[in-house]
C-alpha positions in Angstrom: 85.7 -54.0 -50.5 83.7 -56.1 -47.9 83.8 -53.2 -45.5 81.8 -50.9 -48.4 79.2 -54.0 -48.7 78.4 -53.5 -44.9 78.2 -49.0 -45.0 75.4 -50.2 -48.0 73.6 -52.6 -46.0 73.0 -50.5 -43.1 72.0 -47.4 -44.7 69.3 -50.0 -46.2 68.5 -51.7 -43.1 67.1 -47.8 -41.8 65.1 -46.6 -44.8 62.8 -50.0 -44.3 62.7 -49.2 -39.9 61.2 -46.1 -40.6 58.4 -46.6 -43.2 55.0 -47.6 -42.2 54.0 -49.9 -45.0 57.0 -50.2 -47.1 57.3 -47.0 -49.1 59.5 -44.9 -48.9 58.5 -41.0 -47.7 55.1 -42.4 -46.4 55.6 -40.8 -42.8 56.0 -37.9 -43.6 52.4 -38.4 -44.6 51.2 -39.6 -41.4 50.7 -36.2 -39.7 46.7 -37.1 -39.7 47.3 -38.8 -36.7 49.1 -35.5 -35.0 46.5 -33.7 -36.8 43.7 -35.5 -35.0 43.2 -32.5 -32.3 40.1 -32.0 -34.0 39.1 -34.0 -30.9 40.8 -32.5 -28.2 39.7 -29.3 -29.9 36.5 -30.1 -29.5 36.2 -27.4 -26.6 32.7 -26.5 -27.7 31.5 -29.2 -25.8 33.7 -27.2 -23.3 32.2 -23.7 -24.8 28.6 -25.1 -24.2 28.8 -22.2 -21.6 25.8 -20.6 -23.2 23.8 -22.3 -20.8 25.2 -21.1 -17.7 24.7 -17.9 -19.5 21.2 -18.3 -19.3 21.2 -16.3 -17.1 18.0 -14.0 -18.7 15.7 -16.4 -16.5 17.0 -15.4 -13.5 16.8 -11.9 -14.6 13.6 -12.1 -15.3 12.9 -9.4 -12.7 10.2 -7.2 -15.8 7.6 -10.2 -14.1 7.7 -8.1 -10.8 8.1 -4.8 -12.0 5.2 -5.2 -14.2 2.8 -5.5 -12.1 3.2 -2.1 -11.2 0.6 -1.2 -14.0 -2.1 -3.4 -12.1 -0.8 -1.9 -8.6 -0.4 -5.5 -7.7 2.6 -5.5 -5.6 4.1 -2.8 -7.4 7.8 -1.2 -7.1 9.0 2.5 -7.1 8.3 2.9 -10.5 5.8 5.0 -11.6 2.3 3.6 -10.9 -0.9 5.1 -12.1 1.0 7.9 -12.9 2.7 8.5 -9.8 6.3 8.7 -8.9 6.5 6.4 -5.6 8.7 6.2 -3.1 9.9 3.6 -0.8 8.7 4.3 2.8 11.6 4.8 5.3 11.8 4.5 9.1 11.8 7.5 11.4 13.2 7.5 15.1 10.4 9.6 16.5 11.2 10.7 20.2 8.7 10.8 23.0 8.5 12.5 26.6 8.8 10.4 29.6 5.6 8.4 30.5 4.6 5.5 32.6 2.9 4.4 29.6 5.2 4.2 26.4 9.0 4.1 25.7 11.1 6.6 25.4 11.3 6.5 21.7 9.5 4.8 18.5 10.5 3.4 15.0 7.8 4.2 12.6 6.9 3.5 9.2 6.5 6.6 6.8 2.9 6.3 5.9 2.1 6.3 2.3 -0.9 4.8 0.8 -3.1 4.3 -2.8 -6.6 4.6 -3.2 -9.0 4.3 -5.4 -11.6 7.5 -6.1 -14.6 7.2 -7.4 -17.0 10.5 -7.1 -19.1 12.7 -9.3 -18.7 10.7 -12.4 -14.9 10.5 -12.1 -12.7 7.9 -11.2 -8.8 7.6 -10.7 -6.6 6.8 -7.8 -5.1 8.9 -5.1 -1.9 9.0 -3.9 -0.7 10.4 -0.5 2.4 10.5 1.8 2.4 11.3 5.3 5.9 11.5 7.3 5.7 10.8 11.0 7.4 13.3 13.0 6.2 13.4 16.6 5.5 11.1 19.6 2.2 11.1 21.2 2.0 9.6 24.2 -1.7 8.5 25.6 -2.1 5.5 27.2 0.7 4.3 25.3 3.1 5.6 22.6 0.9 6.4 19.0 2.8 8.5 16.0 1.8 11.8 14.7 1.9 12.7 11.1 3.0 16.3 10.6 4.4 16.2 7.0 2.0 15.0 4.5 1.4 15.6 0.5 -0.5 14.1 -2.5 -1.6 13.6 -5.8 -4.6 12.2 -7.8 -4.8 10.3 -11.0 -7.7 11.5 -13.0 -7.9 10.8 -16.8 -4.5 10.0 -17.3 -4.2 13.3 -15.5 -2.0 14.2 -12.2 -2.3 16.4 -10.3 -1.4 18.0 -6.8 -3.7 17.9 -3.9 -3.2 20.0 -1.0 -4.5 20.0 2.8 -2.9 16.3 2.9 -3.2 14.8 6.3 -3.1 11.5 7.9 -4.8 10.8 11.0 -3.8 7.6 13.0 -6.7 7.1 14.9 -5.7 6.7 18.5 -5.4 3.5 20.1 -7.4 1.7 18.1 -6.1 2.8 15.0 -8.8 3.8 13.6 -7.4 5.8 11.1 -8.3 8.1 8.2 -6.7 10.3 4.9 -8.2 13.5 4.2 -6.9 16.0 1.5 -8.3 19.1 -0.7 -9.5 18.6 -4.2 -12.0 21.0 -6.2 -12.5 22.9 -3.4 -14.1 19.7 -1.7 -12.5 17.7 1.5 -12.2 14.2 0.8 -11.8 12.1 3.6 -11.3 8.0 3.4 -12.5 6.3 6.5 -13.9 3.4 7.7 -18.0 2.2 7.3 -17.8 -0.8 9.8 -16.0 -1.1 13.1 -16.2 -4.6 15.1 -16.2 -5.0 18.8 -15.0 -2.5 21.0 -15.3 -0.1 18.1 -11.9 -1.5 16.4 -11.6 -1.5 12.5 -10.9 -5.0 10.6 -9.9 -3.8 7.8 -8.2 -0.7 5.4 -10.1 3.0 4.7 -12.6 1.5 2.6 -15.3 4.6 1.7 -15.5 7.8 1.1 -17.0 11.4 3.0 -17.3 14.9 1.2 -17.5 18.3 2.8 -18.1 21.7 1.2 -15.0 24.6 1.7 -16.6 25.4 5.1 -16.0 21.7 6.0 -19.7 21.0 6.6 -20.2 17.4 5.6 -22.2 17.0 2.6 -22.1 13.6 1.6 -21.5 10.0 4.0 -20.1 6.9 1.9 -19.3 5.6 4.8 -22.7 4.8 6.4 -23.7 1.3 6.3 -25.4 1.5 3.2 -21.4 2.4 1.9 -22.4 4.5 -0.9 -18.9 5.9 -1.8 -16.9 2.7 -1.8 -13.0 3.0 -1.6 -9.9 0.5 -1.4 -7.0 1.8 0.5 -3.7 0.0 0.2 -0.7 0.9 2.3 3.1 1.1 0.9 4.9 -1.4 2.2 8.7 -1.1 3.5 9.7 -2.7 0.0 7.6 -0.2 -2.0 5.0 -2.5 -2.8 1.5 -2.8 -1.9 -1.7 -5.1 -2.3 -4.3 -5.2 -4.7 -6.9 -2.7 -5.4 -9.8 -4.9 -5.0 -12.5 -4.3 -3.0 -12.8 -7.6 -0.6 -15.0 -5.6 1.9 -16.7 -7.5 4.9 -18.7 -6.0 7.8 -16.5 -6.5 10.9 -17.5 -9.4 13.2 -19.0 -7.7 16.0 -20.3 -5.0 14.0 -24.1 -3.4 15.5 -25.1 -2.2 12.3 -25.0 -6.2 11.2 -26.3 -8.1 13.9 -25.7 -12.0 12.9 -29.0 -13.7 11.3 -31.3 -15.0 13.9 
């Protein structure tokens, strides 16, 4: 009989160890503190990642390519109504010479212009590959390969006759092409000391079919104004705004007394 008393005690001894406040089953209901992973699964602090995927402002690129409707440093999108290209660089060979190297690295030479002439404006666009080595006096590309196109009332068309002259060593240079059976050529209306340009094609001659010349913008009056702007390397290229200046140096604008 005593030995039965103690088997009873004992068994009563562990049903009190194992309660938290004295009644009897209440641990099973403590699972709230096991179920408290609403902190550890608090991961969207962890999931915040939507800010490293803000990653729209970095691709932000539309800002530059935009600009290509203003021609301020465009891209090879279409511009004006152009497709453009991105100038490449030629290897252009040339013959022995005291006076250049044996070969050159040249710039494809592609340029935008404005054109303004018998009540119409637009813009023209012209390429000119270089594909020979002039040597004079030093080593000066030639421009063999040339086409454009002009932008006239949301309009574009072909141009032929395309040619690019660099100018010799003074690079004084000049774009001529066919259009309504007129030759257009842009060129230069001041030219500073030593008769150097200081700045792009910025006017504007006409000639008949024959090529006679029947109309000078580029005199110093400048009545055919023009703004040339060359494509860079990257496919871009300045502003179309007319900054012209006479060139320091220039006879035609001898400095004020």
């Amino acid at each position: 009989m005593k030995f039965y008393l103690l088997l009873c005690t004992t068994s009563a001894f562990f049903a009190t160890a194992c309660t938290d406040d004295g009644t009897p089953g209440a641990d099973t209901n403590d699972t709230k503190d096991t179920a408290d992973i609403a902190d550890t699964a608090d991961i969207t602090d962890t999931n915040d990642i939507v800010d490293t995927t803000d990653i729209a402002d970095t691709n932000d690129t539309t800002d530059a390519v935009d600009t290509t409707d203003s021609g301020d440093s465009g891209d090879t999108a279409d511009s004006f109504g152009f497709e453009m290209r991105v100038p490449r660089s030629r290897t252009l060979e040339c013959e022995a010479s005291q006076f250049g190297p044996d070969q050159i690295e040249q710039l494809d030479s592609d340029w935008i212009c404005t054109f303004v002439y018998g009540g119409q404006s637009g813009h023209v666009y012209l390429q000119a590959d270089p594909t020979e080595c002039i040597v004079a006096f030093g080593a000066l590309p030639g421009f063999g390969d040339c086409r454009g196109w002009i932008a006239l009332d949301e309009t574009v068309s072909a141009v032929s006759e395309v040619s690019y002259d660099w100018g010799g060593n003074h690079h004084n240079d000049s774009l001529s092409f066919t259009h309504d059976d007129k030759k257009f050529s842009f060129y230069h209306s001041s030219f500073g000391f030593g008769f150097r340009k200081c700045q792009e094609m910025d006017c504007l001659q006409v000639r008949d079919g024959t090529g006679t010349l029947i109309e000078d913008g580029c005199t110093k009056e400048r009545t055919l104004p023009a703004v040339c702007s060359p494509v860079q390397a990257d496919g871009t290229w300045a502003p179309l705004v007319d900054t012209f200046e006479p060139c320091p140096g220039d006879p035609n604008y001898p400095p004020p007394e």
